[in-house]
C-alpha positions as CSV (number, residue, x, y, z in Angstrom):
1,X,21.8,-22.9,6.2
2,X,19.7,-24.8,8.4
3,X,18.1,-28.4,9.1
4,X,14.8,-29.8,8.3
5,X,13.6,-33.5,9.4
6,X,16.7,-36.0,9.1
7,X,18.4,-34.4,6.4
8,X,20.7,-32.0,6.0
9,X,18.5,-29.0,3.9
10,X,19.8,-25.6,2.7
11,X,16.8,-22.9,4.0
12,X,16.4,-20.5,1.4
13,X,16.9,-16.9,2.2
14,X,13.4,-15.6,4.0
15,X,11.1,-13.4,1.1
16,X,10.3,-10.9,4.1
17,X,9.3,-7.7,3.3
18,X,11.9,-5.5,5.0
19,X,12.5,-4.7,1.7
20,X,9.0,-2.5,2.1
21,X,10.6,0.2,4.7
22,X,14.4,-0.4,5.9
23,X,13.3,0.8,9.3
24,X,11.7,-1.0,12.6
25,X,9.3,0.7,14.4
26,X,9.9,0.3,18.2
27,X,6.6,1.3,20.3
28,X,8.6,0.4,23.4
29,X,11.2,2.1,25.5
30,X,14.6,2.7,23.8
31,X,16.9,-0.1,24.6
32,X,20.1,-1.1,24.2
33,X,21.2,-1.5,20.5
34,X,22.6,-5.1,21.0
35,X,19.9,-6.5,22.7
36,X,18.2,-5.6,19.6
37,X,20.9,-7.2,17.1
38,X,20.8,-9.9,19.3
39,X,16.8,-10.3,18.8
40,X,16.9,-9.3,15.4
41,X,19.0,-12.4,14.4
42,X,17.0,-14.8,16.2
43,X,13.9,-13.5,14.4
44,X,15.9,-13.7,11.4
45,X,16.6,-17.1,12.0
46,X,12.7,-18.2,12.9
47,X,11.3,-16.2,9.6
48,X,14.3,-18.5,7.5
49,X,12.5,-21.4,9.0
50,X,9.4,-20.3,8.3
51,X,10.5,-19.8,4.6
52,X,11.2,-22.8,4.4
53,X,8.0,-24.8,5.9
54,X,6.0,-22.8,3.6
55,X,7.2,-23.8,0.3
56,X,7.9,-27.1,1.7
57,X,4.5,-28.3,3.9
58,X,2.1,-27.2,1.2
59,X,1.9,-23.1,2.2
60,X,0.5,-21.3,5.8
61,X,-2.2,-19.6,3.9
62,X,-3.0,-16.1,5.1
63,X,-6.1,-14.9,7.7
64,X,-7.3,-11.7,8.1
65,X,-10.5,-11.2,10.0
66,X,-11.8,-14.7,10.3
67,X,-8.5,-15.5,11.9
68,X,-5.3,-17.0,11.8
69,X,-3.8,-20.2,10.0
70,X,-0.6,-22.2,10.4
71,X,1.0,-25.1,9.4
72,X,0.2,-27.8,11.0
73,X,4.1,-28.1,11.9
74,X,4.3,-24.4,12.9
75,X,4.4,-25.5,17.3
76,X,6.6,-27.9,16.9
77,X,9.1,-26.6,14.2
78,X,8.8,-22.5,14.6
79,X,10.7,-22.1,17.5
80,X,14.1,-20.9,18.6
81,X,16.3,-23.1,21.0
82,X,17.6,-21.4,24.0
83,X,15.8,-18.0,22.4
84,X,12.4,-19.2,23.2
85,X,10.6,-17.5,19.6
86,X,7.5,-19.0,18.2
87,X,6.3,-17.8,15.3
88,X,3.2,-17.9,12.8
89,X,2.2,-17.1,9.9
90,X,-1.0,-14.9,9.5
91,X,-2.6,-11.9,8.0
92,X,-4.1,-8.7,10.4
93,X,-7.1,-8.0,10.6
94,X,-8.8,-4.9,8.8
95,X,-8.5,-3.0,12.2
96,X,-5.0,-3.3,12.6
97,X,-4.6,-6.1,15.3
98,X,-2.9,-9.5,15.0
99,X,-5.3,-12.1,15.2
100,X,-2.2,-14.3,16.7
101,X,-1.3,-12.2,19.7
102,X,-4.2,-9.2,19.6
103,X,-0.9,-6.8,19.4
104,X,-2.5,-3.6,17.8
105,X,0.0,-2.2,15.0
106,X,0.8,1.2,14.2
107,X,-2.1,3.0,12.2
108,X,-1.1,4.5,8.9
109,X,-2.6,7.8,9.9
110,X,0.2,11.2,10.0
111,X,-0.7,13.6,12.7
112,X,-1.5,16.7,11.9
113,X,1.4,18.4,12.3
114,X,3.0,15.3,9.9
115,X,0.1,15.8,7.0
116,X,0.3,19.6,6.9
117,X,4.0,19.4,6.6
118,X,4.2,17.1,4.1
119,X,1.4,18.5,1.9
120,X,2.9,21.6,2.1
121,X,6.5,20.1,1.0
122,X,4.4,18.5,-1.8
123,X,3.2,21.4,-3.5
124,X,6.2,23.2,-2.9
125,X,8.9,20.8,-4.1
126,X,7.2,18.5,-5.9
127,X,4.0,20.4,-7.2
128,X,5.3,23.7,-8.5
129,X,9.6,23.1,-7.4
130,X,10.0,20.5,-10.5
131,X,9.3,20.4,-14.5
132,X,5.4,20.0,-13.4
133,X,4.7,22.7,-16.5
134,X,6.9,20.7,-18.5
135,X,4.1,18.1,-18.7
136,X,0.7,21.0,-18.0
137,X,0.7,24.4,-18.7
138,X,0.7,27.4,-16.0
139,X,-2.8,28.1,-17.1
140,X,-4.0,24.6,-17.0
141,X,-3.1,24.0,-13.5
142,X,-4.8,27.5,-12.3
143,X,-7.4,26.5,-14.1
144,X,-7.7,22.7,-12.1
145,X,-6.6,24.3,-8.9
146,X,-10.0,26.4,-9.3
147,X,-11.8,23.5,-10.1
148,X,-10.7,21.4,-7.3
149,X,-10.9,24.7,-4.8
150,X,-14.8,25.2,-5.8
151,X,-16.0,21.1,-5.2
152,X,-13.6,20.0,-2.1
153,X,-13.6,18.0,-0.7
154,X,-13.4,15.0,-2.0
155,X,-13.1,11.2,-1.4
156,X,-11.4,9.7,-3.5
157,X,-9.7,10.9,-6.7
158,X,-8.7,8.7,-9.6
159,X,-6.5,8.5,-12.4
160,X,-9.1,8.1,-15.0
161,X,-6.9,7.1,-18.0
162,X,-4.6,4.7,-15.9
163,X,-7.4,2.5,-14.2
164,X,-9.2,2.6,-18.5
165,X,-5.9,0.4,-19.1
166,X,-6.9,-2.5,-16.7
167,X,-8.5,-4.7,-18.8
168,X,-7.4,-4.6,-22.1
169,X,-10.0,-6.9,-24.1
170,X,-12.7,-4.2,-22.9
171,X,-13.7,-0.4,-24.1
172,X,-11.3,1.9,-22.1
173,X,-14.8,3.8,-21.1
174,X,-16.0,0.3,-19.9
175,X,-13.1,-0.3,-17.4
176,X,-13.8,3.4,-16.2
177,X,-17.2,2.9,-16.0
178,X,-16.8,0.0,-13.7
179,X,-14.4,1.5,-11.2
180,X,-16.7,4.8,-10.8
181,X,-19.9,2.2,-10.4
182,X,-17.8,0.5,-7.8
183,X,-16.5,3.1,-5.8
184,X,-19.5,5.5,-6.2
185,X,-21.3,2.7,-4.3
186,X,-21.2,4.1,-0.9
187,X,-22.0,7.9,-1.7
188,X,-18.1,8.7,-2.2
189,X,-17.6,12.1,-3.5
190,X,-15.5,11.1,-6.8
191,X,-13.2,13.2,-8.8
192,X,-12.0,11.6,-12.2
193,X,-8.9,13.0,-14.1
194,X,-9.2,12.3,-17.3
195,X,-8.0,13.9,-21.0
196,X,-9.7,15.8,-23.7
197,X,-9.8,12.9,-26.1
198,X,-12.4,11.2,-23.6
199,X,-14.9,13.3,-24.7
200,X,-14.7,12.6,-28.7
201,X,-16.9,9.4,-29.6
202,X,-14.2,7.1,-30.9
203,X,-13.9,2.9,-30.2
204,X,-13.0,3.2,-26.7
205,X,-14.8,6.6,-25.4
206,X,-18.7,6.0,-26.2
207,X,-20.4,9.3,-25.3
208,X,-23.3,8.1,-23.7
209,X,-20.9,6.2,-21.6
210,X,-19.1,9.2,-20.4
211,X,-22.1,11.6,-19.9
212,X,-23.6,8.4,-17.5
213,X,-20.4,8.5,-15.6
214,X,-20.5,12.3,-14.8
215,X,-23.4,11.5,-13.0
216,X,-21.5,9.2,-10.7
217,X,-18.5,11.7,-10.2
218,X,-16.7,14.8,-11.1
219,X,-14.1,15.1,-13.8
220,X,-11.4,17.3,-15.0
221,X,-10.0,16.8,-18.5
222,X,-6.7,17.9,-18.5
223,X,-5.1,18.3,-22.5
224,X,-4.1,15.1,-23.9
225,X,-0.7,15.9,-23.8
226,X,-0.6,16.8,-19.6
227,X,0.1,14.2,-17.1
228,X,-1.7,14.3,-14.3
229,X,0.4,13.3,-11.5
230,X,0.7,16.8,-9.9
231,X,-3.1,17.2,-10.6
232,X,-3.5,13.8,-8.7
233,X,-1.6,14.9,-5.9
234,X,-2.9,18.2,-5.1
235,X,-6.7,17.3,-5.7
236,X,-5.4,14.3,-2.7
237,X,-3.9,16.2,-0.2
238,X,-6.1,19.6,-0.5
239,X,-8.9,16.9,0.2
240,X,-7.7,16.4,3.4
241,X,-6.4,13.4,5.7
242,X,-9.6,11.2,4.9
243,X,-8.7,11.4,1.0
244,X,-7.9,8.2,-1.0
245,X,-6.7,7.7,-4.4
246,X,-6.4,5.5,-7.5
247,X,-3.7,4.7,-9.8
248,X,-1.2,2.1,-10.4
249,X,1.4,5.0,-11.0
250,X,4.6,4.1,-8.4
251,X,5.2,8.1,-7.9
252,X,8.9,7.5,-7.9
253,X,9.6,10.5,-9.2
254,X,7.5,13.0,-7.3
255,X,9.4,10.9,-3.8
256,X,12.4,11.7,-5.3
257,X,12.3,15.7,-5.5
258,X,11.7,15.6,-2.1
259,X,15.1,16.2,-0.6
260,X,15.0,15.1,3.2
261,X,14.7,11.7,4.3
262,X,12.1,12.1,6.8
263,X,9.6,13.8,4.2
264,X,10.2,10.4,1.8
265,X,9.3,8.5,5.1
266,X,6.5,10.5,5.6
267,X,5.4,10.8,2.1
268,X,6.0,6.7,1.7
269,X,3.6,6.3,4.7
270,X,1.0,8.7,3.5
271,X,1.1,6.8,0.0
272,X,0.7,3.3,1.3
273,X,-2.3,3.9,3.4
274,X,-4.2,6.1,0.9
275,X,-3.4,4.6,-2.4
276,X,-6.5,2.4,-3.3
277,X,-4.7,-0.9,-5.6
278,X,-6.7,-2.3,-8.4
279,X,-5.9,-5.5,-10.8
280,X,-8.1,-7.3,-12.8
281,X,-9.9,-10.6,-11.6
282,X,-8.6,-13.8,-12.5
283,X,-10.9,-14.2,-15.5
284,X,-10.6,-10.5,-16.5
285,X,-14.3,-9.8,-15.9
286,X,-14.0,-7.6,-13.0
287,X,-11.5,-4.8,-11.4
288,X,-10.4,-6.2,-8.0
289,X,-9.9,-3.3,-5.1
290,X,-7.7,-4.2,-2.0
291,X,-8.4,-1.1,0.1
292,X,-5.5,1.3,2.0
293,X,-4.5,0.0,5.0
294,X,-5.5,1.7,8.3
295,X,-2.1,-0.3,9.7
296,X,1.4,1.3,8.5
297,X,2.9,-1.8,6.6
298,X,6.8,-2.0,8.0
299,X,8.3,-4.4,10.4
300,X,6.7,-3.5,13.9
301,X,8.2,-4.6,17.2
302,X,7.0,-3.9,20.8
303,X,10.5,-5.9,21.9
304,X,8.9,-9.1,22.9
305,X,6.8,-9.7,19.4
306,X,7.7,-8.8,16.1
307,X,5.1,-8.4,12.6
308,X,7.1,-8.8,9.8
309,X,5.5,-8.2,6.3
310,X,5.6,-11.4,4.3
311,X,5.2,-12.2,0.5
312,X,6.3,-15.7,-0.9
313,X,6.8,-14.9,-4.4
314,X,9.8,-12.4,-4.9
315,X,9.3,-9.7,-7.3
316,X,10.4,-6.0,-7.4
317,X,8.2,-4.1,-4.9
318,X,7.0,-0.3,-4.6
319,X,6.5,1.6,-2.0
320,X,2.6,1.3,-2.0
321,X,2.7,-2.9,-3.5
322,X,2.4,-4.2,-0.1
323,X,2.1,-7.6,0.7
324,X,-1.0,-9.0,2.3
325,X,0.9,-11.8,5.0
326,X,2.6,-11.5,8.2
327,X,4.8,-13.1,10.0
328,X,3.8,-12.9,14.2
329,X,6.5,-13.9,16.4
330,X,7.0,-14.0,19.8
331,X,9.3,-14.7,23.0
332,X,8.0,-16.8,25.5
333,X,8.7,-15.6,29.1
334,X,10.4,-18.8,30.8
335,X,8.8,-19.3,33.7
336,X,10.7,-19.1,37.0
């Protein structure tokens, strides 16, 4: 609970995006676990307040790289007594650094010794350790792996028949169309997973369509009955670090049949900053792409300021749905 203005006002609990990753990233010394509760809860208590100016002094709004906004109450309201927090609410730019306090974040990138690991757990576990020929065939997959091993690398790989869903009221070849045409744009070597039944004329696959497409990108038509996660995945990471790809698939699953908890972390990281998100526009003309992050998206904290991942409307998030708002806060060193 809390106050705002002369009345006594019940703050609602904070929509902060914890829920993204349940861990802090400390780029400072180690110090002393209270200290930290301590912190924590006064943060806590600022983002509650911040909550609750947003919903109630007509929003914050988010920046980005043309800067930072804030409510007009944010210096006198966002502030801690006896803590000495002030907070603000913000987006970061495409580089990485809050416009608020120029902090850098953490990138997204693994190291090296991170990517190979994982993409080797990948294949193993996940890949070729699971019911993958459950959903492909043995032969299919040799077949693809061959495919993939003869063009790499690429740039970007998409799930063909997942982004021709976007738009309903249009030809699934149309929708398809308009994602390679957008992301062929800068030279980007594509590759497009798609199914046999692509390549019969029918309603939604016209073939001149198609044929004009495989002159944007590459594609691999898998049988109708495959799923093409695993294809996804390998084509991705035997791509190298650089690789992006496209799909509104969550890849629960493939997280799951990873058994350690520091390959999930690793694997959740790798996922949210090289999974491309599409949506439609608002008038369902157009596909909408918010690029991967090159910051890792999870509350960041160098002890004195803290970036908290911020979305106002609740709603059940995935490990690569990350929210486009931040929260910047900081102590104030009291001055002797």
């Amino acid at each position: 609970m809390g106050k705002a203005g002369r009345n006594r006002t019940v703050i609602p609990k904070p929509i902060v995006c914890v829920i993204v990753q349940p861990m802090i990233k400390n780029t400072v010394a180690k110090r002393e676990v209270s200290a930290v509760a301590v912190a924590t809860c006064s943060v806590l208590d600022l983002v509650a307040k911040m909550e609750y100016l947003h919903h109630h002094d007509g929003g914050c709004g988010s920046g980005g790289d043309n800067g930072h906004t804030e409510s007009k109450s944010l210096n006198g309201v966002f502030c801690i007594p006896g803590e000495n927090w002030r907070g603000h609410l913000t987006g970061i730019k495409d580089s990485g650094q809050c416009p608020v306090c120029n902090t850098q974040l953490e990138d997204s990138d693994l190291t090296e010794e991170e990517y190979n690991n994982l993409r080797e757990r990948i294949i193993r576990d996940v890949i070729h350790g699971t019911d993958t020929f459950r959903k492909t065939s043995p032969q299919e997959f040799e077949a693809f792996q061959t495919f993939v091993e003869n063009r790499l690398p690429f740039d970007i790989v998409i799930d063909g028949l997942n982004v021709s869903h976007i738009k309903p009221r249009k030809m699934q070849c149309e929708n398809l169309f308009d994602a390679v045409s957008y992301l062929a744009k800068e030279n980007a070597r594509l590759l497009v997973l798609g199914r046999k039944h692509m390549l019969i004329n029918s309603s939604n696959w016209k073939r001149e369509i198609m044929k004009e497409m495989q002159n944007k990108a590459d594609f691999f038509f898998a049988e109708n009955i495959s799923e093409d996660d695993a294809f996804l995945l390998y084509a991705t990471l035997r791509s190298g670090k650089h690789c992006k790809f496209v799909t509104r698939d969550f890849l629960r699953d493939h997280k799951a049949c990873l058994s350690d908890s520091v390959t999930r972390h690793l694997f959740r990281k790798w996922q949210r900053g090289h999974q491309i998100v599409f949506s439609p526009s608002v008038e369902g003309k157009h596909i909408n792409f918010l690029p991967a992050f090159r910051y890792d998206c999870v509350v960041q904290t160098t002890g004195d300021t803290w970036h908290i991942p911020y979305k106002d409307i609740f709603e059940e998030k995935y490990s690569f749905q990350v929210p486009r708002k931040w929260l910047c806060i900081q102590q104030k060193l009291r001055r002797m």
